[in-house]
ZADRENFI-280419 format. One record per residue: residue in one letter; x, y, z of N, C-alpha, C in turn. Coordinates in steps of 0.1 Angstrom, whole numbers. Layout:
<sites>
<site A <X Y Z> <X Y Z> <X Y Z>>
...
</sites>
This chain:
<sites>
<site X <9 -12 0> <0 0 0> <9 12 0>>
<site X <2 25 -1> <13 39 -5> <6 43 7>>
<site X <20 48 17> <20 54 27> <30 66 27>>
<site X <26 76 36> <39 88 35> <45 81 48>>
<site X <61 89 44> <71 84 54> <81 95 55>>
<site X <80 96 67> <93 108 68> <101 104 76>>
<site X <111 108 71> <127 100 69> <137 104 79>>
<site X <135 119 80> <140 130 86> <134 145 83>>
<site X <144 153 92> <135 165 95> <135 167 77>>
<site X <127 175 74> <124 178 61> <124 172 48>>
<site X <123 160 54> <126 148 43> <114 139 43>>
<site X <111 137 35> <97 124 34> <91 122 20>>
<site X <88 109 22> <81 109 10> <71 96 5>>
<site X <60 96 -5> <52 83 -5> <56 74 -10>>
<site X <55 64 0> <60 48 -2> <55 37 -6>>
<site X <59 26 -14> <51 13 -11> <57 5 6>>
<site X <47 3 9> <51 -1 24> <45 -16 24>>
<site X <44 -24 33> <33 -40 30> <22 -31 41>>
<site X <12 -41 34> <-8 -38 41> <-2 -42 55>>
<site X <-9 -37 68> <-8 -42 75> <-16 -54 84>>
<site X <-9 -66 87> <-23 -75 88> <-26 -77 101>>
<site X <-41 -76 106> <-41 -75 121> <-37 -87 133>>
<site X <-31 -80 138> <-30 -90 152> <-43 -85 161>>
<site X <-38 -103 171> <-45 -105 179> <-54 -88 189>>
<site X <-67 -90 190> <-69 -76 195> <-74 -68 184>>
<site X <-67 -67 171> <-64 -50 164> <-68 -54 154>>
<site X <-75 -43 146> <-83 -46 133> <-75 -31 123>>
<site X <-78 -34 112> <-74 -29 100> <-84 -22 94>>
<site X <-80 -6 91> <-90 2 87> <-84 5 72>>
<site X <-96 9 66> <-94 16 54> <-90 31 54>>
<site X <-84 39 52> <-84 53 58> <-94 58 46>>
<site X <-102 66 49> <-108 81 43> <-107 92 43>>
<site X <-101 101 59> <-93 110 57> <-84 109 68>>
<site X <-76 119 70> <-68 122 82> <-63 136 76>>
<site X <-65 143 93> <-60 154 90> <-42 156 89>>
<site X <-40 166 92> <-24 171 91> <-27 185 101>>
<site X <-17 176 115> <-18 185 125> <-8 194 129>>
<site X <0 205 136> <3 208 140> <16 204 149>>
<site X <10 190 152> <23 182 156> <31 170 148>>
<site X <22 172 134> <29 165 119> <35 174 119>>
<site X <38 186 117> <45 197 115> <56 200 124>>
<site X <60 196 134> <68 195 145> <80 185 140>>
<site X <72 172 134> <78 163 133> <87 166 120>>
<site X <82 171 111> <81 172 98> <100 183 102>>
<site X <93 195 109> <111 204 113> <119 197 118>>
<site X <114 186 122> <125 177 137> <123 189 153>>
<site X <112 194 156> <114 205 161> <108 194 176>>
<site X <96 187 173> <91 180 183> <96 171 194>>
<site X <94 174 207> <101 175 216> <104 153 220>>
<site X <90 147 215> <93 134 213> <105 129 207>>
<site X <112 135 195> <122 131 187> <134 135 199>>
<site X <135 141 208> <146 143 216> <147 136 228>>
<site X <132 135 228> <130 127 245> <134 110 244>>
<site X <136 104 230> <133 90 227> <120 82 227>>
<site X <110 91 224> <98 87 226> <94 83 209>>
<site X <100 92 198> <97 88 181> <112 89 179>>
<site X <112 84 165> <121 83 158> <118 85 143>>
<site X <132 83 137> <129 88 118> <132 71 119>>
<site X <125 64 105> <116 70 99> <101 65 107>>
<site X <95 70 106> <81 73 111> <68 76 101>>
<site X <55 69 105> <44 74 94> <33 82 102>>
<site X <30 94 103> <26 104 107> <11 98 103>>
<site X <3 107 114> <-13 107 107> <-19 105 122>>
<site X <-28 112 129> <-36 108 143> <-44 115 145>>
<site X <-57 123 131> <-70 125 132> <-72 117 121>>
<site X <-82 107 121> <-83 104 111> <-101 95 111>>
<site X <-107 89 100> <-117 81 99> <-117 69 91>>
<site X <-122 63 87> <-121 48 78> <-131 36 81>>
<site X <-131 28 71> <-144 22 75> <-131 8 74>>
<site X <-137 -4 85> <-128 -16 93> <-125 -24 81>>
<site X <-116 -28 78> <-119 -42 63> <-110 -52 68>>
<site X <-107 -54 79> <-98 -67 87> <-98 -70 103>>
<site X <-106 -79 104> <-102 -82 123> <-91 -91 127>>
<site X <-88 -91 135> <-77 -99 140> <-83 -108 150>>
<site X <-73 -119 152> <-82 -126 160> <-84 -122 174>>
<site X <-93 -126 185> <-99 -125 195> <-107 -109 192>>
<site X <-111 -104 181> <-119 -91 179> <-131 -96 173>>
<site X <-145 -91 178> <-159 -93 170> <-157 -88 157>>
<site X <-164 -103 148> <-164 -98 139> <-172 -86 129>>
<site X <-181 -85 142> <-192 -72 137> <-181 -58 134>>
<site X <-170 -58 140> <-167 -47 138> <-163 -46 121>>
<site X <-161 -55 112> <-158 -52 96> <-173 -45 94>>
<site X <-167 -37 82> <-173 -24 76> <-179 -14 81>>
<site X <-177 -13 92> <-180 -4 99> <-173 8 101>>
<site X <-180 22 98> <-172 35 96> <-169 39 111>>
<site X <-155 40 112> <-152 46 128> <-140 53 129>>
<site X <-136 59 139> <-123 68 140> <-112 61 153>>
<site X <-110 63 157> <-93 59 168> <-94 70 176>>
<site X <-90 64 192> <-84 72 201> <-68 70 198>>
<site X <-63 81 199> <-47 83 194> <-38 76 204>>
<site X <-44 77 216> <-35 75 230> <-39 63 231>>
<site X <-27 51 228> <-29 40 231> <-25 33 241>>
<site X <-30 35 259> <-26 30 270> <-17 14 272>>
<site X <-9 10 279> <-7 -5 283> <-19 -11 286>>
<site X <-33 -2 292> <-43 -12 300> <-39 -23 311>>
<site X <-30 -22 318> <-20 -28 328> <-14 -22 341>>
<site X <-15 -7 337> <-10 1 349> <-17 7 356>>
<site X <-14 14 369> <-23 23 376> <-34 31 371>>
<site X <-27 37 356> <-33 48 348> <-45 49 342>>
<site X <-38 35 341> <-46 28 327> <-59 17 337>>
<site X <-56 14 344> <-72 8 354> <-76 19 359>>
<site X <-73 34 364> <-82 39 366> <-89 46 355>>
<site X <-90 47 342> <-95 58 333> <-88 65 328>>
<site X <-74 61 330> <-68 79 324> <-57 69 319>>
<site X <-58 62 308> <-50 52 296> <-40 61 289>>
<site X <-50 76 287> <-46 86 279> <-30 96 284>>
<site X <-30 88 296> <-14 93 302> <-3 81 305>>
<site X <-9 73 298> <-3 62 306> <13 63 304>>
<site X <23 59 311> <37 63 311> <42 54 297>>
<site X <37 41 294> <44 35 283> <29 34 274>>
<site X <25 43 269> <17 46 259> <26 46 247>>
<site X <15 43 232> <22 38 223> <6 55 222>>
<site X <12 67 211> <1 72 206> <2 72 187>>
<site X <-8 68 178> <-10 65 167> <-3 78 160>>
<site X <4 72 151> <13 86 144> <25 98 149>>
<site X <22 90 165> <28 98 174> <44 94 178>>
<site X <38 83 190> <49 81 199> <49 62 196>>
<site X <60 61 198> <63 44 202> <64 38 191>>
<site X <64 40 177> <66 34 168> <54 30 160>>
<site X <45 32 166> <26 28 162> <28 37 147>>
<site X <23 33 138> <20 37 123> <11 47 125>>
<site X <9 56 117> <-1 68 116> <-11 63 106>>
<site X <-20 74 103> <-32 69 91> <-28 77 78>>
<site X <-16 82 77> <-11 91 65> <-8 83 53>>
<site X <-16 70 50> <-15 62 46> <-31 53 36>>
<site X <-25 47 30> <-41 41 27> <-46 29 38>>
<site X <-36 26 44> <-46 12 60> <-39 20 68>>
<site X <-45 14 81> <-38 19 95> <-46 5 103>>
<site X <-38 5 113> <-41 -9 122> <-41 -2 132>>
<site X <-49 -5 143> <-50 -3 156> <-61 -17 168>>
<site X <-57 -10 179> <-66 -20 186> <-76 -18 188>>
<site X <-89 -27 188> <-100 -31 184> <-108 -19 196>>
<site X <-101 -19 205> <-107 -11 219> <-107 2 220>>
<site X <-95 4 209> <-98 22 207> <-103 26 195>>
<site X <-114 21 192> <-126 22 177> <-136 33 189>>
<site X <-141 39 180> <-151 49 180> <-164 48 172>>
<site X <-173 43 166> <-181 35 157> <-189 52 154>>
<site X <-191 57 140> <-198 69 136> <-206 66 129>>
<site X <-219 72 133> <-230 73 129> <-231 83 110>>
<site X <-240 72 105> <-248 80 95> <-237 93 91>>
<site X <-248 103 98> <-247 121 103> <-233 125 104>>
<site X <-220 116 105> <-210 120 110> <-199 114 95>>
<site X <-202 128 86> <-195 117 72> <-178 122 77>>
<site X <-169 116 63> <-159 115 65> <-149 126 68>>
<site X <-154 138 66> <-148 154 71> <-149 152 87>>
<site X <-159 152 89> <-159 154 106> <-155 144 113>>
<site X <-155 133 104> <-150 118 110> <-137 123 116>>
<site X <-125 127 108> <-117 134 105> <-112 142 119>>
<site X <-122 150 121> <-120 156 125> <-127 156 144>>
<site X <-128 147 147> <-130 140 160> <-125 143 169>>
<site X <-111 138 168> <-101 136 172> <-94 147 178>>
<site X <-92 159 171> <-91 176 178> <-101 178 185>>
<site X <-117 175 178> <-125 185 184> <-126 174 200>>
<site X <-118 162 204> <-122 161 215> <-117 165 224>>
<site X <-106 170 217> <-94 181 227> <-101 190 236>>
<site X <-109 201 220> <-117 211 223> <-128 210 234>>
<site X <-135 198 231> <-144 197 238> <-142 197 256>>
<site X <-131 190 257> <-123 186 270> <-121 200 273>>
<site X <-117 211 271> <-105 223 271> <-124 228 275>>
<site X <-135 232 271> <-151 239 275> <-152 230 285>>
<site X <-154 219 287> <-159 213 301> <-148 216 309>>
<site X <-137 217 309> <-125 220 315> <-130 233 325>>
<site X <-133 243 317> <-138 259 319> <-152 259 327>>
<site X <-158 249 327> <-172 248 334> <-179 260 328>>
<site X <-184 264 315> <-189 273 314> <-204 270 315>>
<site X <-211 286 319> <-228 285 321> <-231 289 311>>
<site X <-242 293 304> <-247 304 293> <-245 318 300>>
<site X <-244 325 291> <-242 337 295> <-231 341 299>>
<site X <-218 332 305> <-202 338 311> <-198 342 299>>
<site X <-188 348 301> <-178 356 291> <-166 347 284>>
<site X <-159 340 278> <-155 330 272> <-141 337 268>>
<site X <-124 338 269> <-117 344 259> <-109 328 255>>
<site X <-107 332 243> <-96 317 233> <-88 326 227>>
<site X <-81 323 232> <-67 329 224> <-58 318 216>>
<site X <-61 319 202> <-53 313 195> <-66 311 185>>
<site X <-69 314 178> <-79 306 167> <-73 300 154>>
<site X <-66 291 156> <-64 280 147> <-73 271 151>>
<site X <-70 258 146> <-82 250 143> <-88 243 158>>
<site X <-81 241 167> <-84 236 181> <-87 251 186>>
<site X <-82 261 187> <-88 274 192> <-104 276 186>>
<site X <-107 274 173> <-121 276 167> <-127 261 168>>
<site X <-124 255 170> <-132 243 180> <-135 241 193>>
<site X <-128 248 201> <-132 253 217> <-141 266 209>>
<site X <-139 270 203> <-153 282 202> <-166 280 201>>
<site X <-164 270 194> <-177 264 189> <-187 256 192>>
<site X <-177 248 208> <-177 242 216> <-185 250 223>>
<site X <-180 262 233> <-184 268 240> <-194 277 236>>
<site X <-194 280 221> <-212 287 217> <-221 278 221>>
<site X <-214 266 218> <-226 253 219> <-231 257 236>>
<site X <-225 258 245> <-230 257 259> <-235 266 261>>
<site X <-234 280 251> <-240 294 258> <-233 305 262>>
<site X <-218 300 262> <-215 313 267> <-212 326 256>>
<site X <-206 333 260> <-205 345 249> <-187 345 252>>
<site X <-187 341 233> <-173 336 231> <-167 347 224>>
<site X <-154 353 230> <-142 364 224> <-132 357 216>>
<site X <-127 357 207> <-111 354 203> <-100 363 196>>
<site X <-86 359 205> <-80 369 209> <-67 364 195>>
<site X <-67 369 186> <-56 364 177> <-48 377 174>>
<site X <-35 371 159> <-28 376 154> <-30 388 142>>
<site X <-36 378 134> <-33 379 116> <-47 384 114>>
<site X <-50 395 107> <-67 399 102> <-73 385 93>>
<site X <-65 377 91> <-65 370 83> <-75 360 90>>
<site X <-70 354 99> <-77 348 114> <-85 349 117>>
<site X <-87 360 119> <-97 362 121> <-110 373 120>>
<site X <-107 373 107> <-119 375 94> <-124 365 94>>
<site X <-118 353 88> <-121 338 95> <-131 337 102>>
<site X <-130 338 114> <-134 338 126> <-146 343 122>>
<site X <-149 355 121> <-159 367 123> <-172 358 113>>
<site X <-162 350 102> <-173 341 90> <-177 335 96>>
<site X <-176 326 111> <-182 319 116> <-191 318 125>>
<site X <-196 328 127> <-202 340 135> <-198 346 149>>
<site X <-183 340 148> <-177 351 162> <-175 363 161>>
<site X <-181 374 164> <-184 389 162> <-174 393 172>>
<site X <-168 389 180> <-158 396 190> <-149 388 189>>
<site X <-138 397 183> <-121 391 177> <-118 405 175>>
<site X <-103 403 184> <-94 412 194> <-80 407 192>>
<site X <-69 418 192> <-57 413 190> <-53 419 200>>
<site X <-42 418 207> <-36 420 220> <-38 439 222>>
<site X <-36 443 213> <-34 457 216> <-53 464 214>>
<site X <-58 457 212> <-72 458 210> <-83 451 221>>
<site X <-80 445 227> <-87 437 234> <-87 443 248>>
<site X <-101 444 252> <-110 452 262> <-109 446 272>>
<site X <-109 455 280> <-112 450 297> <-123 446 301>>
<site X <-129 434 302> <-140 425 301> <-135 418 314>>
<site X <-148 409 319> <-146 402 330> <-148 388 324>>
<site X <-143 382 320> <-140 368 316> <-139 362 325>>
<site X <-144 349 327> <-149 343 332> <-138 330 333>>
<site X <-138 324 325> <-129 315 314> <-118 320 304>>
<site X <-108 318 306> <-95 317 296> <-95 306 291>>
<site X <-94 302 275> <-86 290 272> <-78 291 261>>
<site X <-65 291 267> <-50 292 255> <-52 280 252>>
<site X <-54 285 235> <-50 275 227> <-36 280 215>>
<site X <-31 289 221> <-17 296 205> <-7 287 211>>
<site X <0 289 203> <13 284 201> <29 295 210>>
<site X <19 311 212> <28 316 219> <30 312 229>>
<site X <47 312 234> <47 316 249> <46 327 256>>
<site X <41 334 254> <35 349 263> <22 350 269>>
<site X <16 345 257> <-1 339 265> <-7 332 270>>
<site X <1 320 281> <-3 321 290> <-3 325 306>>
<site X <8 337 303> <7 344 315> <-5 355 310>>
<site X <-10 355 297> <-20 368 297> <-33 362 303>>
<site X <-35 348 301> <-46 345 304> <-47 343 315>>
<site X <-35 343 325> <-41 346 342> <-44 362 342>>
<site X <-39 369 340> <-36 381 340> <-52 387 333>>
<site X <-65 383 325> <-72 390 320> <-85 381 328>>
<site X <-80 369 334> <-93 362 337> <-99 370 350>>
<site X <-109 365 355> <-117 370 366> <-112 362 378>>
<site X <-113 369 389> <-113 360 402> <-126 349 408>>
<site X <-115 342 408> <-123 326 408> <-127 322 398>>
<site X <-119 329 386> <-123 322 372> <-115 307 365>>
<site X <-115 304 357> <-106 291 351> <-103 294 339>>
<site X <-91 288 340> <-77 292 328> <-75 276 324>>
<site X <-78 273 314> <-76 257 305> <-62 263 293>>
<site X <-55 256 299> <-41 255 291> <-47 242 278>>
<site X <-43 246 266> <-46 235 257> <-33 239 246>>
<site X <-31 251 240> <-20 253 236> <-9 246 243>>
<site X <5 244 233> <19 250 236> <24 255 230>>
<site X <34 257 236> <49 267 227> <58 258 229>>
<site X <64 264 214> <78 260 216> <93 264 222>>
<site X <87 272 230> <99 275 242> <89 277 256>>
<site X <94 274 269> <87 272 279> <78 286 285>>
<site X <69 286 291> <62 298 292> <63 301 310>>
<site X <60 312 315> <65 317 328> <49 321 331>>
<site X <50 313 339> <33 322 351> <40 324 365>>
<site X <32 333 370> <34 339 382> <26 327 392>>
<site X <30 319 399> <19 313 407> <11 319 419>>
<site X <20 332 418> <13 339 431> <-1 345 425>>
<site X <-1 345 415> <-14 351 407> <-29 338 409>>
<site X <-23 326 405> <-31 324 406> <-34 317 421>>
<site X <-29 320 432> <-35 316 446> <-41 332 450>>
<site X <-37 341 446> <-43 353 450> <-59 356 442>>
<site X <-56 349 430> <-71 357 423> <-77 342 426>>
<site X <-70 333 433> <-84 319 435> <-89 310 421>>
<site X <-77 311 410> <-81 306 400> <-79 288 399>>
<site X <-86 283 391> <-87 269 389> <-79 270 378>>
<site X <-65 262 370> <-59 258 361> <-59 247 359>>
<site X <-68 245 347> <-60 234 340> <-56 228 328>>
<site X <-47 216 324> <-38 216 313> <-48 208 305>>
<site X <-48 204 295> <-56 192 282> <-42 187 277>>
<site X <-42 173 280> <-28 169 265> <-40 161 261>>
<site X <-51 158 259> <-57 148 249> <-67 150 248>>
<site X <-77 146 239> <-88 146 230> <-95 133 236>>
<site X <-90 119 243> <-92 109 247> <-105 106 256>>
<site X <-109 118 267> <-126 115 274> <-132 120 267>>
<site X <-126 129 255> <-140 135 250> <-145 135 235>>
<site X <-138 120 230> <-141 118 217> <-157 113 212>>
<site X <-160 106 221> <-177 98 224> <-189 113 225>>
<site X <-183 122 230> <-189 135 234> <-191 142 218>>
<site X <-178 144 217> <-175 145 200> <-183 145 192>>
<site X <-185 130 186> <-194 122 179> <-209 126 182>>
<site X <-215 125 192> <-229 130 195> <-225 145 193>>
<site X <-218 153 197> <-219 163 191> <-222 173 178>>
<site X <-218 165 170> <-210 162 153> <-226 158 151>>
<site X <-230 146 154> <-241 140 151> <-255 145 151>>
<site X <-253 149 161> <-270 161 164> <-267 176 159>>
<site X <-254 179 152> <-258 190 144> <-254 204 155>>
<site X <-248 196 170> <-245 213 177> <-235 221 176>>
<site X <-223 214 169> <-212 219 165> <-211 211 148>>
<site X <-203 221 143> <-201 218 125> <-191 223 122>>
<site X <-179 215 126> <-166 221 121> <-165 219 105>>
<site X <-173 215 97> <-163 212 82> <-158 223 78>>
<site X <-165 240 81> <-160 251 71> <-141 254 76>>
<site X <-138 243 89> <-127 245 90> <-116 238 81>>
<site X <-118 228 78> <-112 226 68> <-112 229 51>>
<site X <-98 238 48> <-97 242 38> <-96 238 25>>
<site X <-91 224 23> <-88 218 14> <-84 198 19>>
<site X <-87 193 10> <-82 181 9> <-77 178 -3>>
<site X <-61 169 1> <-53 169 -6> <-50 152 -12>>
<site X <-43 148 -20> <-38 134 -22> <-26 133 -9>>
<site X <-18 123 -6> <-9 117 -5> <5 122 -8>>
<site X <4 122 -22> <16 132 -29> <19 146 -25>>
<site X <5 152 -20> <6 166 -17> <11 168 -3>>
<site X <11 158 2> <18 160 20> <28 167 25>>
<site X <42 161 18> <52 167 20> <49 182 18>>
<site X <45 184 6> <43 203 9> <36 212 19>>
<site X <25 201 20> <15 203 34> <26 213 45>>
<site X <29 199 48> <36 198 64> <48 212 57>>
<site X <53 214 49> <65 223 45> <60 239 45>>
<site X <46 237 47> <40 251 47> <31 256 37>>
<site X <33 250 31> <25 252 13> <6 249 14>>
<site X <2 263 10> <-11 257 8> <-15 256 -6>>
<site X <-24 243 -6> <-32 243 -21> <-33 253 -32>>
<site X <-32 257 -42> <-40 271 -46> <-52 268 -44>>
<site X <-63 261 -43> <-78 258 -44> <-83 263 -27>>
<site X <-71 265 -20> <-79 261 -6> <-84 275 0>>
<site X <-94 270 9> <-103 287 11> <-92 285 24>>
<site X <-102 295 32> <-96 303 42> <-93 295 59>>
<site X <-98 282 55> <-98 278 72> <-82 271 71>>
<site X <-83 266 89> <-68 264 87> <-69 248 87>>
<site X <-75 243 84> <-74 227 82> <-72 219 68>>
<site X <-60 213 69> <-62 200 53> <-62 188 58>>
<site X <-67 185 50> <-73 170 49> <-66 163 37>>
<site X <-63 152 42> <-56 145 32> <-69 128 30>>
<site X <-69 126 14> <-79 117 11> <-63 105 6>>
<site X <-59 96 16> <-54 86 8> <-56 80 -6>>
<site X <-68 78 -10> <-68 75 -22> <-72 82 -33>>
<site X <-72 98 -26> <-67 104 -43> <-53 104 -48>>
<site X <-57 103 -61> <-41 103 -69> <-38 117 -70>>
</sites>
């Protein structure tokens, strides 16, 4: 089968690789799409902090938003699961440790994550194998764009319950790239009245199409009592703004990083009484997701800009956009276009 493979930092390219055939546990999907994330892009510079820690290595097959319908079980897996359209949790636990018996697989210390960490294959490819346990089964209503796109929005979704928002609190996201405008969307969904704090007019024009009417850039952005902070940029400066603009006894959900470490005052947040906290996964809130997606209360597809073949990857991850592609910040890659 033609799979992308990257070799090293800036180097990759589409392969014949062999199908993969399932073991015991793990079934074999067809891919339909997968996105191209932010931390394909990491990998893609050699910038990603896994390649230093010993956690990945070159060469490696990238891909961990993705959908597909099952066309292989392995043995000890029901066979109901073939043909069936479903998506993957990325974080693939031992199921053996402390972490992993209480619910939280998604931290587990010797986690294998799909496209990620541990050598596990990505879906940047036409199959992908995984185990049978971390299937997601999607309905009807949930075609192959949003399938796709699951997998971020369960970050997002995690990052609004994180925030405990009511209807009617004040909401700021700083960062509207594609997990930034999925916590937005997220939290329109609950009610609150959502701000986003970006860069580029470009962004967030964006934005404003989506019907976020309040988009603010640092030197523009009002003294409001926000309620909720959720950094989702890539800067390190913002999240010392987001203690610094929230309300007392408000909550600050870290979901962004940066690539250089960021400084908070902790006296800040025991003085204003704030609740922080971090998201590294999409993992409790992919099932959320899907019903989400499903009943029509969130509709990310206008975020995705373009879908690409296979061939087109490497330029992806290199920076390059489509000429065809509109304005959102998401591609999608369809394995089996040529």
């Amino acid at each position: 089968m033609r799979a992308y493979v990257l070799t090293a930092p800036g180097a990759g390219s589409v392969q014949d690789v062999p199908v993969p055939e399932p073991i015991p546990g793990e079934v074999v999907v067809d891919v339909e799409r997968a996105g191209v994330c932010g931390t394909d892009v990491e990998f893609f510079t050699g910038e990603m902090a896994y390649l230093h820690h010993g956690h990945a290595a070159y060469p490696m097959r990238l891909g961990h938003e993705w959908c597909g319908r099952v066309s292989a079980v392995g043995p000890e897996v029901d066979p109901a699961w073939l043909g069936r359209r479903v998506m993957g949790d990325t974080m693939l636990g031992d199921r053996t440790c402390r972490r992993c018996r209480t619910g939280r697989q998604h931290v587990c210390e010797r986690r294998q994550e799909v496209g990620i960490r541990g050598g596990r294959h990505g879906a940047l490819a036409e199959k992908v194998a995984v185990p049978a346990w971390s299937l997601h089964r999607l309905p009807d209503t949930v075609d192959e764009v949003l399938g796709a796109l699951v997998e971020p929005g369960g970050n997002a979704l995690r990052a609004v319950q994180a925030a405990q928002l009511h209807p009617g609190e004040l909401v700021l996201v700083t960062g509207p790239g594609t997990i930034g405008l999925l916590v937005a969307m997220f939290a329109r969904a609950a009610g609150a009245d959502v701000h986003l704090l970006g860069r580029s007019d470009r962004s967030l024009a964006f934005a404003r199409s989506l019907g976020f009417e309040h988009t603010w850039t640092e030197d523009s952005l009002p003294d409001l009592p926000f309620d909720a902070v959720v950094e989702a940029s890539n800067a390190a400066h913002l999240p010392a703004l987001a203690l610094d603009v929230v309300e007392p006894a408000g909550r600050v959900v870290y979901i962004g990083i940066a690539g250089s470490p960021s400084t908070l005052d902790t006296r800040a947040v025991l003085l204003k009484d704030v609740t922080v906290v971090g998201i590294l996964s999409g993992s409790p809130g992919l099932q959320g997701t899907i019903a989400s997606y499903a009943r029509g209360e969130v509709d990310p597809r206008p975020l995705v800009a373009a879908t690409v073949g296979l061939d087109d990857v490497g330029a992806v991850l290199a920076g390059e956009r489509p000429d065809t592609a509109g304005p959102g910040p998401k591609i999608h890659v369809d394995p089996g276009r040529s």
